[in-house]
C-alpha positions as CSV (number, residue, x, y, z in Angstrom):
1,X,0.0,0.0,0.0
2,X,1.1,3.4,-1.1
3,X,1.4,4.5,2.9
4,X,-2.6,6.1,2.9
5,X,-4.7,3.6,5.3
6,X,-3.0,3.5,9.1
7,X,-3.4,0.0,11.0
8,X,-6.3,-0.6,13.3
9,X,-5.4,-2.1,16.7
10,X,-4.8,-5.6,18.0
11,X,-6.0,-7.6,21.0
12,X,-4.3,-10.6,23.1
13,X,-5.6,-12.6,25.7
14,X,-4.6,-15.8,28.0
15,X,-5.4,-17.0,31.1
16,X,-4.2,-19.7,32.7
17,X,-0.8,-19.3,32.1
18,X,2.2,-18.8,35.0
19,X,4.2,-16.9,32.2
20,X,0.7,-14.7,31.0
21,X,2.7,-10.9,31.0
22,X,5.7,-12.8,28.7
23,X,3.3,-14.9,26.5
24,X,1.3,-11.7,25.9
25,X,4.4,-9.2,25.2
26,X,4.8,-12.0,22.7
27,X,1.3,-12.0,21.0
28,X,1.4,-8.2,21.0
29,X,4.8,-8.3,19.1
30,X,3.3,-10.7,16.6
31,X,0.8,-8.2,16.3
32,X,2.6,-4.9,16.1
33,X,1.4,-4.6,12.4
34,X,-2.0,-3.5,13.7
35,X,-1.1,-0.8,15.6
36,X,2.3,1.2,16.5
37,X,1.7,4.2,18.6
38,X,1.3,2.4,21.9
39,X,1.2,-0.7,23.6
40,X,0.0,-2.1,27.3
41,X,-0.3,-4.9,29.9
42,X,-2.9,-5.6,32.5
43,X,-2.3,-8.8,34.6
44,X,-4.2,-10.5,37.5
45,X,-2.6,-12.7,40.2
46,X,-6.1,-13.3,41.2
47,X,-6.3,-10.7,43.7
48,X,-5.1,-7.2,42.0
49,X,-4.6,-6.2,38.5
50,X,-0.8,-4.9,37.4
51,X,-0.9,-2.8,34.6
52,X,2.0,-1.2,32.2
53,X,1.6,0.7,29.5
54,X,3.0,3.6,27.5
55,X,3.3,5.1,23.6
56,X,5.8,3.3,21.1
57,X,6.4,0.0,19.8
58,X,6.1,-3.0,21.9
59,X,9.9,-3.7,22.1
60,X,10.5,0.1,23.4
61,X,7.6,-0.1,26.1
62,X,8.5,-3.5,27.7
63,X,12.0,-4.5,29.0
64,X,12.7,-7.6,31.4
65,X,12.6,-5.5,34.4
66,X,9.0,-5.4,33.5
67,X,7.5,-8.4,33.9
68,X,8.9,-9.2,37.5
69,X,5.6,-6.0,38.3
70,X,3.2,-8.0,35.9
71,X,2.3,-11.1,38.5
72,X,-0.8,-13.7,37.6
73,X,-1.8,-16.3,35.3
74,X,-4.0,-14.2,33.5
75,X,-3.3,-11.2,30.9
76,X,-4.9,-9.1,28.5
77,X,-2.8,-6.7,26.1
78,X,-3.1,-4.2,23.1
79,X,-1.2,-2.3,20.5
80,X,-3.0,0.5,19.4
81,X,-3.7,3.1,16.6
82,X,-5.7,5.5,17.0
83,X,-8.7,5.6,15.0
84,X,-10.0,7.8,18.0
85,X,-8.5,9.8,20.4
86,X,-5.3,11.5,20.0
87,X,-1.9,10.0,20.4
88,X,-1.3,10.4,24.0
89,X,-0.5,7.9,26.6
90,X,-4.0,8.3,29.0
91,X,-5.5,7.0,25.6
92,X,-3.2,3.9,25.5
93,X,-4.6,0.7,25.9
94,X,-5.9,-1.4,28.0
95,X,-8.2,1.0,30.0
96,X,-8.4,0.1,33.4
97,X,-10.6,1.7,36.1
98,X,-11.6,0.5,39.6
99,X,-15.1,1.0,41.2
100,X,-16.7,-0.7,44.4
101,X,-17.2,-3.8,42.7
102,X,-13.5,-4.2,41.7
103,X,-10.8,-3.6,38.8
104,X,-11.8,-3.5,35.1
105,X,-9.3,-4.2,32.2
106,X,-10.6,-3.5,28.3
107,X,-8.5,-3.8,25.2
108,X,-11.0,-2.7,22.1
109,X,-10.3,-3.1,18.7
110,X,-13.3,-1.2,16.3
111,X,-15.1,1.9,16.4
112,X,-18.2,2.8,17.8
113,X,-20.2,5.0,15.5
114,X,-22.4,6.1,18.1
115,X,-19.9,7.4,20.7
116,X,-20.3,11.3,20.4
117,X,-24.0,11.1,21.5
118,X,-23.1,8.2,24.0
119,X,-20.6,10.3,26.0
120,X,-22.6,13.4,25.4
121,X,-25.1,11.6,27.6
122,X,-22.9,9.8,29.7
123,X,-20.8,13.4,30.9
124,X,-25.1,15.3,31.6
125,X,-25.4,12.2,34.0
126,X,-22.1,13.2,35.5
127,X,-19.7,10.7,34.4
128,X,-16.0,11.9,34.4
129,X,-13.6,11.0,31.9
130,X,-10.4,10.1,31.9
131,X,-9.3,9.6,28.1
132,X,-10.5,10.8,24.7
133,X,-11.6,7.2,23.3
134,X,-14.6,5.9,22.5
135,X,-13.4,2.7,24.8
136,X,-13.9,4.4,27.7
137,X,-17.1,5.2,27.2
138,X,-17.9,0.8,27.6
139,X,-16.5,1.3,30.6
140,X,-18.9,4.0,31.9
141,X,-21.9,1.9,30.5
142,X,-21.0,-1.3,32.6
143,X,-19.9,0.3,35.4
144,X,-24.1,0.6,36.2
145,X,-26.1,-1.3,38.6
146,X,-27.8,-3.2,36.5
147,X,-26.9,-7.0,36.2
148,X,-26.0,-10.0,38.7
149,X,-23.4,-10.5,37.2
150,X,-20.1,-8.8,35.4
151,X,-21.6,-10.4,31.7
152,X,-24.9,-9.5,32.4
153,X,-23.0,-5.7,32.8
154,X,-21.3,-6.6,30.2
155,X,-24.2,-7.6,27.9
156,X,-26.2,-4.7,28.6
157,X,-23.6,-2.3,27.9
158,X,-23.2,-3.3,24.6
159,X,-27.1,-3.3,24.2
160,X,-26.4,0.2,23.9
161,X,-23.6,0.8,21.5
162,X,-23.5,0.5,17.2
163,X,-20.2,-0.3,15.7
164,X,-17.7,-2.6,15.3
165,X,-15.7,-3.9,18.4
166,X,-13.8,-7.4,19.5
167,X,-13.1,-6.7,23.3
168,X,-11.2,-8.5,25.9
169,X,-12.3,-7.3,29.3
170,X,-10.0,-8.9,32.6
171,X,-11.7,-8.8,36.1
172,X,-9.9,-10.4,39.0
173,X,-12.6,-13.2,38.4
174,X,-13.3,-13.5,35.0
175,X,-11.4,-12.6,31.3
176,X,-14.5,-12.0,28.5
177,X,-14.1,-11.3,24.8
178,X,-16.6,-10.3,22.6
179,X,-17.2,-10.1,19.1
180,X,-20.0,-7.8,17.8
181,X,-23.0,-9.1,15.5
182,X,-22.0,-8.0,12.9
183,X,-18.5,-9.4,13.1
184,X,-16.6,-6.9,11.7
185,X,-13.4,-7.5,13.2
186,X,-11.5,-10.9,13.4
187,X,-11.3,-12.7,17.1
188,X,-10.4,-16.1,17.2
189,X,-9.7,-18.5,20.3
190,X,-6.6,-20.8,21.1
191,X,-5.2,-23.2,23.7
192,X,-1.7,-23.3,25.3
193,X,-1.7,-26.3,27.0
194,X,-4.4,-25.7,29.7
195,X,-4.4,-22.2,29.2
196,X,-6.8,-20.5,27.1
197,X,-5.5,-17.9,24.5
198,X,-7.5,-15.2,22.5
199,X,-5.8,-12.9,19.9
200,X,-7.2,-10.6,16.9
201,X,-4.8,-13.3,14.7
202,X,-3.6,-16.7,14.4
203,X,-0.2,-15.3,13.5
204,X,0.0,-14.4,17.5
205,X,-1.2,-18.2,18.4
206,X,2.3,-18.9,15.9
207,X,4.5,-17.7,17.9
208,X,3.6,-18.7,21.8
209,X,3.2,-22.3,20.0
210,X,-0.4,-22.2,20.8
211,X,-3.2,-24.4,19.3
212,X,-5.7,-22.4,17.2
213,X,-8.9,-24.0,18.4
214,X,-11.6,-21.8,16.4
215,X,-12.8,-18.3,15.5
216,X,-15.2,-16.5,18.0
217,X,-18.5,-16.1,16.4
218,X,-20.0,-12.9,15.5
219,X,-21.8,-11.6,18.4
220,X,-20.6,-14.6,20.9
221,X,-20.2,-13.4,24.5
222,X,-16.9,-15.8,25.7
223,X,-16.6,-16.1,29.4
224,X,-13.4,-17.2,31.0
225,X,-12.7,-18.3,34.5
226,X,-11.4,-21.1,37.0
227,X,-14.3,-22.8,35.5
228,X,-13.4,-23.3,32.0
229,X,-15.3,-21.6,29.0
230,X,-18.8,-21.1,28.4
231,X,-20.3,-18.5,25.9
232,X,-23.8,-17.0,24.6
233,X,-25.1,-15.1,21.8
234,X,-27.2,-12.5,23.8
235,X,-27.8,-10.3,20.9
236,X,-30.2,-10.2,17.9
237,X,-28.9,-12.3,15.0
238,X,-28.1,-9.9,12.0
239,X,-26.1,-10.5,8.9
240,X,-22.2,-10.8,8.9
241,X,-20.3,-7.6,7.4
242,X,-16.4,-8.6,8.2
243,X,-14.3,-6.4,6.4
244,X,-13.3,-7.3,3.2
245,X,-10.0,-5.3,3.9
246,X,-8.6,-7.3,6.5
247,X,-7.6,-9.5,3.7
248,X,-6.5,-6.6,1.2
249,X,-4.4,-5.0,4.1
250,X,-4.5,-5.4,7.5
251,X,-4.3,-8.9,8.1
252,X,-0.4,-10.7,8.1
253,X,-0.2,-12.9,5.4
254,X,0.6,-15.7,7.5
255,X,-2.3,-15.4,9.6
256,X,-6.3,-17.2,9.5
257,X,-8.7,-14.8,9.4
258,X,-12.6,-15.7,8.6
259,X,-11.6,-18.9,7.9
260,X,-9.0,-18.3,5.3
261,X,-5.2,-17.8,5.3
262,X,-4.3,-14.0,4.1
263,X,-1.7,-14.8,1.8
264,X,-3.9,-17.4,0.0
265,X,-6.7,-15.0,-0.8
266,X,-4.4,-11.9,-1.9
267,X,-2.5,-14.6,-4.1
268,X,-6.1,-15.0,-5.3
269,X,-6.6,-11.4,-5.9
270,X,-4.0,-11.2,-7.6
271,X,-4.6,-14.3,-10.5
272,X,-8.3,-12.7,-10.4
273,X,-6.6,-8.9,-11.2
274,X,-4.1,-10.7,-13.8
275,X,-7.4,-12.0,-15.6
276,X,-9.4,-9.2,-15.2
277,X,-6.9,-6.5,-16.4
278,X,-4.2,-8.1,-18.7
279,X,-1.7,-6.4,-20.3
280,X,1.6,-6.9,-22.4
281,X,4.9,-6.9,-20.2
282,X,8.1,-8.0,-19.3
283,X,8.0,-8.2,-15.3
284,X,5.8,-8.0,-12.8
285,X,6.8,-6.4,-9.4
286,X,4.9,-5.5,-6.0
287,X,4.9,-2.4,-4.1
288,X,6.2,-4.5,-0.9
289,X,5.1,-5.7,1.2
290,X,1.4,-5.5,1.1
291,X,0.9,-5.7,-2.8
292,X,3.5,-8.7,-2.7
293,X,1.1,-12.2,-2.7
294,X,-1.0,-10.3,-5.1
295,X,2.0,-9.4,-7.2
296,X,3.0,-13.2,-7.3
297,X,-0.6,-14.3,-7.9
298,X,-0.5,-11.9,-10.9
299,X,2.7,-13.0,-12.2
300,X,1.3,-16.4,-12.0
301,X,-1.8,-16.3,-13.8
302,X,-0.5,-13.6,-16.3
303,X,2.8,-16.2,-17.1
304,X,5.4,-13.4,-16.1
305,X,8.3,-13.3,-14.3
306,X,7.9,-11.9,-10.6
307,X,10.8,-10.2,-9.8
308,X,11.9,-7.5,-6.7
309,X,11.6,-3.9,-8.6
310,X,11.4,-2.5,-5.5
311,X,13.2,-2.7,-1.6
312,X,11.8,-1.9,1.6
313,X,13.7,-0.4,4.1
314,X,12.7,-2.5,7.5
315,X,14.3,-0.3,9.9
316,X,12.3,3.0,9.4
317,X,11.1,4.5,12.5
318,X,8.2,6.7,12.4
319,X,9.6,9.6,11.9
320,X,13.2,10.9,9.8
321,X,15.6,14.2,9.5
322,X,15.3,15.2,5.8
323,X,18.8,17.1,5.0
324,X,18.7,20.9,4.8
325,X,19.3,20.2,0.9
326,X,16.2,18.9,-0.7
327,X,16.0,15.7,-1.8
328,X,12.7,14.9,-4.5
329,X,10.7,12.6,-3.1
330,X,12.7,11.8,0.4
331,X,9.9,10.4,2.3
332,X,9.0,7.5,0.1
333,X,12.8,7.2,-0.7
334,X,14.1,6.6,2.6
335,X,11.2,3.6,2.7
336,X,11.6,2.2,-0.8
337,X,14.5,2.0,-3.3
338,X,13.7,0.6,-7.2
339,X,16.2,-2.0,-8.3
340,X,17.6,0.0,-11.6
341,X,19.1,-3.5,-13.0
342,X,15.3,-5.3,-12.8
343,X,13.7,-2.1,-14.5
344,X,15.3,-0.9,-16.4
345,X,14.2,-1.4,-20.1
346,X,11.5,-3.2,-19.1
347,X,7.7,-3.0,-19.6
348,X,6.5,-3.6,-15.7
349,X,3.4,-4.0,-14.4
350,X,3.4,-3.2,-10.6
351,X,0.9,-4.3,-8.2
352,X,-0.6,-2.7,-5.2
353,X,-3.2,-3.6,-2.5
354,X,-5.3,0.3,-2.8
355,X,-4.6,4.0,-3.6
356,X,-5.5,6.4,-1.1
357,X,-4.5,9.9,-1.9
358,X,-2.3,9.0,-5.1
359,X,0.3,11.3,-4.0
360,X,2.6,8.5,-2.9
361,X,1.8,5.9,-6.1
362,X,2.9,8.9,-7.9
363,X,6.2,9.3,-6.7
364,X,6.4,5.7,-6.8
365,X,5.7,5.3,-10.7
366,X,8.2,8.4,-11.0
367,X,10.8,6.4,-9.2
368,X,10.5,3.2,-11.4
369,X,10.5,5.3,-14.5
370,X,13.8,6.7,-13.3
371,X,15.2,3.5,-13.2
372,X,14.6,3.0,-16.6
373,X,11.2,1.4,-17.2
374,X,10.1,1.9,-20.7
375,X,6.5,1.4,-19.8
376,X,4.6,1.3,-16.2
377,X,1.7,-0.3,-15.8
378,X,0.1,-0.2,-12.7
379,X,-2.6,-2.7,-11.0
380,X,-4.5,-2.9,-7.9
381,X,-5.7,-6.1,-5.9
382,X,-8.8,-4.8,-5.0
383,X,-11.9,-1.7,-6.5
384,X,-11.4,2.1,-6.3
385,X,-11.3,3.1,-2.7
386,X,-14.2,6.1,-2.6
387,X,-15.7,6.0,0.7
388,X,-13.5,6.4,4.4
389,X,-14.1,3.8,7.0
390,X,-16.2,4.2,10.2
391,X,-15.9,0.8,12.0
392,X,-12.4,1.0,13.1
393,X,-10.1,1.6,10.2
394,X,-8.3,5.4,10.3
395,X,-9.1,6.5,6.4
396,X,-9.3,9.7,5.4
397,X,-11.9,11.9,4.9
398,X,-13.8,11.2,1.7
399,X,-12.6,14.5,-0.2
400,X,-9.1,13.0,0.2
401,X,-9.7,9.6,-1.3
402,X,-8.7,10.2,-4.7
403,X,-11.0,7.7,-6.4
404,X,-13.7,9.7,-4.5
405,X,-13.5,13.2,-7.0
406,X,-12.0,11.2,-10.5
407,X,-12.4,8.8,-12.7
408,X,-9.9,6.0,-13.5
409,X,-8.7,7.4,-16.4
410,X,-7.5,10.8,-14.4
411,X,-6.2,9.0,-11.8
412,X,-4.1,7.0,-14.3
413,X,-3.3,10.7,-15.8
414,X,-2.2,12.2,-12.3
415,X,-0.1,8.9,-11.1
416,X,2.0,9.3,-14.7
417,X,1.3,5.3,-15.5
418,X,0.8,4.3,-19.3
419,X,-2.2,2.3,-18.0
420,X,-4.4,1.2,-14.5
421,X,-6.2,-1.5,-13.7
422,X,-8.2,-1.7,-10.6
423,X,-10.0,-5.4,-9.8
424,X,-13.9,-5.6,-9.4
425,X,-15.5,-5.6,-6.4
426,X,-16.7,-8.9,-7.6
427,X,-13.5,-10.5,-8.1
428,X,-12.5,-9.6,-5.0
429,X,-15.3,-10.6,-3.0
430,X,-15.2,-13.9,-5.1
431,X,-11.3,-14.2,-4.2
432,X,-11.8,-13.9,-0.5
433,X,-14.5,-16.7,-0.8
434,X,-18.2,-15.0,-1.5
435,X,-18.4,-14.6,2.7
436,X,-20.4,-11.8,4.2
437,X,-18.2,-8.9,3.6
438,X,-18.3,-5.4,4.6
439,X,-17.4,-3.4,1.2
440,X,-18.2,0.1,2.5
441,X,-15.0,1.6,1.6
442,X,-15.0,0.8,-1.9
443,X,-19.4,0.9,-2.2
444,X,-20.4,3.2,0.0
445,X,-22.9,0.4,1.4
446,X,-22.0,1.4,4.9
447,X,-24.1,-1.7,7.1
448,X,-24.7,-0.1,10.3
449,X,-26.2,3.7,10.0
450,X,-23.9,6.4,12.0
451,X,-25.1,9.6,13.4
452,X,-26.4,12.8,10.9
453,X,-23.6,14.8,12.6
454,X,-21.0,12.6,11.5
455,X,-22.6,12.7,7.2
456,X,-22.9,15.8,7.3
457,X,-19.1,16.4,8.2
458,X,-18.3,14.3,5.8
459,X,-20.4,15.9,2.8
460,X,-18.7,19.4,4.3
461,X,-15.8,18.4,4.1
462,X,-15.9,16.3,0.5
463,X,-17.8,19.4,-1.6
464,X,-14.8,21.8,0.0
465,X,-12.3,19.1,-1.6
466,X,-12.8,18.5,-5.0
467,X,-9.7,20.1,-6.0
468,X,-6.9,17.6,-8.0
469,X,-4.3,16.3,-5.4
């Protein structure tokens, strides 16, 4: 991807585990890809819960000092990116609060699309809060008096919110995770031995060498305690909307998601684009490392060599020192370098996953063409993307999409490419397996309706941005 979308978050669970805080530092490092501005801990030793937490990477918030003040058998953890709430540390996840019935631990990853009139309401009734999240505001709703129990809190807190949410919550009883109707988000369940894992991918199961037992059902209601593991479905049945772009995106390739393995399905995307939108050429190359299995699938199908016309630069922090002499195109630059002696001459075709703004895809075609590419043909693995996300995803605003204000055919004029090929929303929807998918981003068919506030905004801010990028 052409550095436009911004990961989600991720979520890790176990309990029953004397090792919990190091097993989940481990399940949160296999799922750094979701989310990089901060990371946390919570723990129980049964009687207390331990918390650490703090912004960065996962590797710069934890060292071994660390886990010596994270006691208990039982952990919940979360990297985070903020699709809301700005990028300070009192937003950092988990959120954990105390009231008279004991300590609460949540790690969210979604959006609620309701949380401005929820918190609205919640701050008249005199609520106080702490952070700028919509996570919080679950918090606030459980916290209540209605309900025997911490799921029945639970159960009716979530009666009250719309969006799209998998949430691990840690009492000194009890872990829960829950998966909303709609399934939005991917949750899945796994066993360590006795202990019982839960993580946002299997690629986190990978690593601990834990079992991956199954995914966690769209609205299911998992409880978690001394007792074993029980679950209900408490809410109405609706149709599934998981989002399609887990697959395109976010997802690793080596994880399961929905019942399918990442790389699989973009390999799929990618023989689907290569039949869709074929074209003479020499090579075909990836914009690494998302657009890769769909680059190879391409290759494939199309009977073309796949070769590395591009390198990624692994080690780029998050942010740089550009020189006081300019340098064209530095930012992309210093995160990908074209390999002159693969290019140049050649007619490539180079795949991506999306284009967000363009701007970047630009620079990229510019730098292949510099390395001597005699014609640049450029292909994405999956439809125009014309609509931002509300359920968890941090797109821009609609104005700011490019496919939102022009047509193929002056997008393909502004990213300098001889041609562009985008593939169907059918042969992607086909490639991930003809599931339930949430499309909104590329249809506009947005499943769950969000407040007026929040459309108009958006209209606002879309006629004010017609301009060409």
């Amino acid at each position: 991807m052409a550095f436009g979308f911004n990961e989600e978050c991720g979520i890790f669970g176990i309990w029953g585990h004397p090792e919990a805080a190091n097993l989940t530092y481990l399940g949160l490092y296999a799922l750094q890809h979701r989310g990089q501005e901060g990371a946390g801990i919570v723990t129980c030793d049964g009687d207390k819960l331990h918390v650490k937490k703090q912004l960065g990477l996962v590797a710069e918030v934890f060292g071994e000092e660390d886990f010596s003040s994270l006691p208990g058998n039982r952990a919940i953890g979360h990297v985070r990116y903020s699709t809301q709430g700005e990028n300070l540390l009192k937003n950092v996840q988990p959120f954990v609060v105390e009231n008279s019935r004991g300590g609460v631990s949540l790690s969210h990853n979604g959006n609620l699309v309701n949380a401005a009139q929820l918190r609205r309401d919640l701050e008249d009734s005199g609520a106080l809060f702490q952070s700028t999240i919509d996570s919080e505001i679950i918090v606030h709703l459980f916290a209540g008096p209605r309900g025997n129990s911490f799921v029945d809190r639970v159960v009716f807190a979530l009666h009250r919110i719309r969006g799209s949410y998998s949430l691990l919550f840690l009492t000194e009883k009890e872990m829960v995770a829950v998966r909303d109707p709609h399934g939005f988000r991917p949750l899945i369940m796994g066993r360590r031995g006795d202990a019982v894992v839960i993580s946002s991918e299997t690629c986190a199961l990978d690593l601990i060498e834990a079992e991956y037992i199954r995914e966690i059902a769209p609205g299911e209601v998992v409880l978690i305690n001394d007792n074993g593991v029980t679950s209900i479905f408490p809410f109405p049945a609706v149709r599934a909307h998981k989002c399609i772009f887990e697959y395109v995106y976010f997802a690793r390739p080596d994880s399961m998601i929905f019942g399918k393995n990442v790389y699989e399905v973009r390999g799929e995307m990618g023989r689907m684009l290569a039949r869709e939108n074929p074209i003479p050429a020499d090579i075909v190359i990836a914009v690494p490392d998302s657009g890769s299995a769909a680059a190879i699938g391409y290759a494939e199908e199309a009977d073309l060599p796949y070769a590395q016309g591009l390198i990624r630069n692994h080690y780029v922090g998050r942010t740089f020192i550009e020189p006081a002499q300019n340098i064209r195109h530095f930012g992309v630059k210093v995160k990908l370098n074209p390999v002159r002696e693969v290019l140049a001459g050649k007619r490539v075709v180079v795949v991506d996953d999306s284009i967000v703004r363009g701007n970047t895809s630009r620079k990229i075609i510019k730098m292949i063409r510099n390395a001597g590419a005699r014609e640049v043909h450029m292909r994405i693995s999956s439809p125009p993307t014309a609509f931002p996300c509300f359920y968890g995803i941090d797109t821009p605003t609609r104005a700011e999409l490019i496919a939102a204000t022009h047509t193929i055919e002056e997008i393909n004029s502004h990213l300098t490419t001889d041609t562009l090929g985008y593939l169907s929303k059918e042969g992607m929807v086909k490639a991930a397996g003809e599931q339930d998918f949430c499309c909104a981003c590329f249809d506009g068919d947005y499943p769950i309706e969000f407040p007026k506030d929040l459309i108009e905004r958006q209209i606002n801010l879309f006629n004010h941005g017609r301009a060409a990028p």
